[in-house]
C-alpha positions in Angstrom: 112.1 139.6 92.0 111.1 135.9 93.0 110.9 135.4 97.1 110.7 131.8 98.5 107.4 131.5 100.8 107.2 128.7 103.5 103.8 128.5 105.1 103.0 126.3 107.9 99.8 124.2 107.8 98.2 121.7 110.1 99.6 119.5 107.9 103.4 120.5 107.7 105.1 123.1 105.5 104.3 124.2 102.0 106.7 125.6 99.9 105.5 128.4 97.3 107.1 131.8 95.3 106.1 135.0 95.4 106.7 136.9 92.7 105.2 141.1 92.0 103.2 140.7 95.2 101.4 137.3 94.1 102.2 133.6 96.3 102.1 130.5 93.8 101.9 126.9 95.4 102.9 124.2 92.8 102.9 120.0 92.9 100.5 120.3 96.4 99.3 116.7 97.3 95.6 116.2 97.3 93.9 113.3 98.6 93.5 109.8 96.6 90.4 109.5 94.2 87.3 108.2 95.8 87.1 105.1 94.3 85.7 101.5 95.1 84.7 101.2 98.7 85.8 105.1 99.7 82.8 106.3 96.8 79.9 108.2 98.5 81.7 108.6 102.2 83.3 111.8 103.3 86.7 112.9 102.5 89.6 112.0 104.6 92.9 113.2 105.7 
């Protein structure tokens, strides 16, 4: 049976499934390519 997970981050809520005792997180945003001017600096939010 599939249960709707909502998990609360730092960042806001995710929304996930969890389905025979395993959570799945799909279509979770990720930060933009480091390209151009943001290559070889750290990451950030």
């Amino acid at each position: 049976m599939t249960e709707h997970v909502l998990v609360h981050l730092s960042t806001g809520p995710v929304r996930g499934r969890r389905l025979d005792g395993h959570s799945s997180f799909h279509a979770l945003p990720y930060a933009a390519p480091p390209l151009a001017e943001l290559r070889w600096r750290a990451p950030a939010r």
